[in-house]
C-alpha positions in Angstrom: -55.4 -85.7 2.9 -52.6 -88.2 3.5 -52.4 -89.8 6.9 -50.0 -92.0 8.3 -51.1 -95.8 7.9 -48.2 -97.9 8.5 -45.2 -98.1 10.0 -42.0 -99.9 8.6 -38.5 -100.5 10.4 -35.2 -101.9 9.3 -33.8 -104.6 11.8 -30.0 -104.8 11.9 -28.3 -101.6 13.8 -31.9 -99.9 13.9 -33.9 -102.7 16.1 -31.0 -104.2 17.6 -27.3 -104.0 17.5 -26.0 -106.8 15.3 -23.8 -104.0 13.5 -21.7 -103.6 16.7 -21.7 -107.9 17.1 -19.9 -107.6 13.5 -17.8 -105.3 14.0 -16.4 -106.6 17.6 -15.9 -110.0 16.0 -14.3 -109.2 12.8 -11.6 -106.6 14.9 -11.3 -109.5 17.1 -9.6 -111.3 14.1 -7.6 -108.3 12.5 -6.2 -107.5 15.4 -4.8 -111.9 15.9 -3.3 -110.8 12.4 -1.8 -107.3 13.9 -4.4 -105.5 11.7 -6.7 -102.7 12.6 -10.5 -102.6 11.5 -11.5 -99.0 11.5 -15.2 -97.9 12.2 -14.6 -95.9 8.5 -14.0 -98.8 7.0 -17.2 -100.7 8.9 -19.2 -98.1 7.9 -19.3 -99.2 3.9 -20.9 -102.4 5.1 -24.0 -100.5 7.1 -26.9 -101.5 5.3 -25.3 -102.5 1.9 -25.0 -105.3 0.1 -21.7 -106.6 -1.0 -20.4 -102.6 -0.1 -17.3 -104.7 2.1 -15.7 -107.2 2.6 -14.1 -107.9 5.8 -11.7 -111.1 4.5 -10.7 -109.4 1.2 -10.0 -105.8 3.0 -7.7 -108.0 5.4 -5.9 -109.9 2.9 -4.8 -106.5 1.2 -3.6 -105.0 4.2 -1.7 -108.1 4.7 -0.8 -108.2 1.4 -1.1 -112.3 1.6 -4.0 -115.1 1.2 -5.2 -116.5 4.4 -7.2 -120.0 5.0 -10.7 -119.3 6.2 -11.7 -122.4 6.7 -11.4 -122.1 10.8 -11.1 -118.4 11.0 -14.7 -117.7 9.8 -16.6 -120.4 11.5 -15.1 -119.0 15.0 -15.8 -115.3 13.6 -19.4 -116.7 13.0 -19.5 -118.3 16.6 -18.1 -114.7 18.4 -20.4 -112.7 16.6 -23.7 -115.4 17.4 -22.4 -115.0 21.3 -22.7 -111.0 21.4 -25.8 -111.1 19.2 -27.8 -112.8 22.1 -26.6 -110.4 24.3 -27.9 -107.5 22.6 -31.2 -106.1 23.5 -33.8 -103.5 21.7 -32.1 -100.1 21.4 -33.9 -97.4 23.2 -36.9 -96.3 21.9 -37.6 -99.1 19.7 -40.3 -101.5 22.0 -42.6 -98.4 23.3 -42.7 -97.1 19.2 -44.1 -100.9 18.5 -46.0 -100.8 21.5 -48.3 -97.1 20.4 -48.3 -98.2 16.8 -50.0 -101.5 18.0 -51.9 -99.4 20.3 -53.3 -96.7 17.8 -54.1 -99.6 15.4 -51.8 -99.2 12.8 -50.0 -101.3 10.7 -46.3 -102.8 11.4 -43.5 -104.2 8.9 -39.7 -105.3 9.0 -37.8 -104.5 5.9 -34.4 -105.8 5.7 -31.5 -106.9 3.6 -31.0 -109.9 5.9 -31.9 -113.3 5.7 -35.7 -114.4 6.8 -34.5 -116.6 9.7 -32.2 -114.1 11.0 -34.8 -111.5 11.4 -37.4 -113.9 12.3 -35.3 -115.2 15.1 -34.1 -112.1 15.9 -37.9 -110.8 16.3 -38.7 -113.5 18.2 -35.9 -113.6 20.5 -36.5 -109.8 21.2 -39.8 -110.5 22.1 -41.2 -108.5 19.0 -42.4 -110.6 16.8 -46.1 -110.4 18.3 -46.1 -106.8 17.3 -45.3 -107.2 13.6 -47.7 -107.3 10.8 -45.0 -108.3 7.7 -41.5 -109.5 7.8 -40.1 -108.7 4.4 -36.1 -109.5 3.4 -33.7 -110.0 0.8 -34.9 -113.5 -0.5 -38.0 -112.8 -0.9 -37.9 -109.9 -3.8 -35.0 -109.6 -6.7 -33.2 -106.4 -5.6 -32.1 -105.6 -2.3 -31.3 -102.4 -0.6 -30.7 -99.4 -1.9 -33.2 -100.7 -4.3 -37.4 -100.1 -3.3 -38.2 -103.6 -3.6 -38.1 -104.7 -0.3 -40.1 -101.6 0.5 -42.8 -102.4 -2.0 -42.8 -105.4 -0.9 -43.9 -105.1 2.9 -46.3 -101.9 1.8 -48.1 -104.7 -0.5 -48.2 -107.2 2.3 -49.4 -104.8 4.6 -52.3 -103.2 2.2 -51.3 -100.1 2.8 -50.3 -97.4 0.5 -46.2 -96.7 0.5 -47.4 -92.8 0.6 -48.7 -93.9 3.9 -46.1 -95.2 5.1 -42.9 -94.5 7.5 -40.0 -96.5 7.2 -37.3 -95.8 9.8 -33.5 -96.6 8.9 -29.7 -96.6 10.6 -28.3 -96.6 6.8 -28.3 -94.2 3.6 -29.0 -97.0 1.2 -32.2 -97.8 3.2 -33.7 -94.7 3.4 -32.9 -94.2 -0.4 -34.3 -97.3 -0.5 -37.8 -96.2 1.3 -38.1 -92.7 -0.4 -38.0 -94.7 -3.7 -40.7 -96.6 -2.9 -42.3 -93.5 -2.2 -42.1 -93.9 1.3 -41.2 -91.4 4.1 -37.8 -92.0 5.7 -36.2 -91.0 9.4 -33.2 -91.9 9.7 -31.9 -93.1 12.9 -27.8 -93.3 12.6 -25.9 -95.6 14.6 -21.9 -95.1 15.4 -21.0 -97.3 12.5 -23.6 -95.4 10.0 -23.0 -91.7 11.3 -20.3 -90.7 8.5 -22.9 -92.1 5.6 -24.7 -89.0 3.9 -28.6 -89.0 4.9 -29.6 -85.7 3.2 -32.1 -88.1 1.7 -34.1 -88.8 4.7 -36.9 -86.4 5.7 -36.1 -86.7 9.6 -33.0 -87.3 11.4 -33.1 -88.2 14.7 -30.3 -89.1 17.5 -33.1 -92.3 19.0 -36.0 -93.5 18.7 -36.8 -92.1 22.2 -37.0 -89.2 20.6 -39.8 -89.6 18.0 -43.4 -90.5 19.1 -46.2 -90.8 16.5 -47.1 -87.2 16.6 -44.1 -86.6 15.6 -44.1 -89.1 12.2 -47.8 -88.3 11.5 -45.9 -84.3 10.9 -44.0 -85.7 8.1 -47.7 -86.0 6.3 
């Protein structure tokens, strides 16, 4: 019988809120240029790779080049500053907390960079609880592809069969189940309108799952 060995979360918009960082500081500079961003047209970004392009998208609805050179590095600055004021979602510490507890194994999967999730971790307080941090340098595909999932399940010694990955995005939990992976999906606002039929549990929080619950998925 298969049992539940390891546990395996995303980071950005599913351990913290960076998704609503980047979206507050890139509407901060469409609307200097009298442009809109829509949460439709944030929601291609959520967990993919090159899926949207904020500058490009705004340079066709403005039908004119525009010099970065100033814009992004303030854009960078903005988003840093709400970063740091974003704190664990719901649900998130007390899961880390019974997996540690009940002696199973943790992993971070993500399409961002090391030191951003490492930071990130760190600053969250999290770190302490996590087993393998496993992102997009370190294998050749990134998300939707399983590599990343592969990855963390090989770092962790742990079957991918056994494992749970939970995800705010449809490429990441396509990305999980092709590993061979269990997903839950746990959309945000800017990921809601993606299509998660791939996932084998969809839940509103992570307050609302508990480890009984993701050993049921077994």
């Amino acid at each position: 019988m298969t049992t539940l060995g390891a546990i395996v979360f995303d980071f950005d918009g599913l351990i913290v809120d960076t998704e609503g960082a980047g979206f507050i500081s890139w509407r901060e500079v469409y609307e200097r240029f009298g442009a809109e961003l829509s949460l439709n047209d944030w929601s291609h970004a959520t967990g993919y790779i090159g899926g949207f392009d904020p500058a490009v998208h705004l340079e066709r609805l403005l039908g004119r080049r525009l010099d970065w050179s100033q814009i992004i590095p303030e854009r960078e600055a903005r988003n840093w500053a709400l970063t740091l004021q974003a704190r664990t979602l719901p649900g998130i510490e007390s899961l880390f907390q019974a997996t540690r507890e009940r002696g199973l194994r943790i992993g971070v999967a993500s399409n961002s960079g090391n030191g951003w999730v490492e930071e990130g971790l760190k600053r969250l307080g999290l770190r302490r609880f996590v087993d393998a941090v496993v992102t997009r340098e370190m294998v050749l595909n990134p998300k939707p592809a399983p590599d990343v999932y592969l990855k963390t399940a090989e770092t962790l010694g742990i079957e991918p069969n056994r494992t749970v990955a939970l995800e705010d995005s449809e490429p990441g939990c396509r990305a999980a189940k092709q590993a061979g992976m269990k997903a839950v999906a746990i959309p945000n606002r800017f990921s809601e309108r993606q299509d998660f039929k791939v996932a084998d549990l969809i839940v509103r929080s992570a307050e609302d799952l508990d480890l009984k619950r993701l050993e049921e998925l077994f």
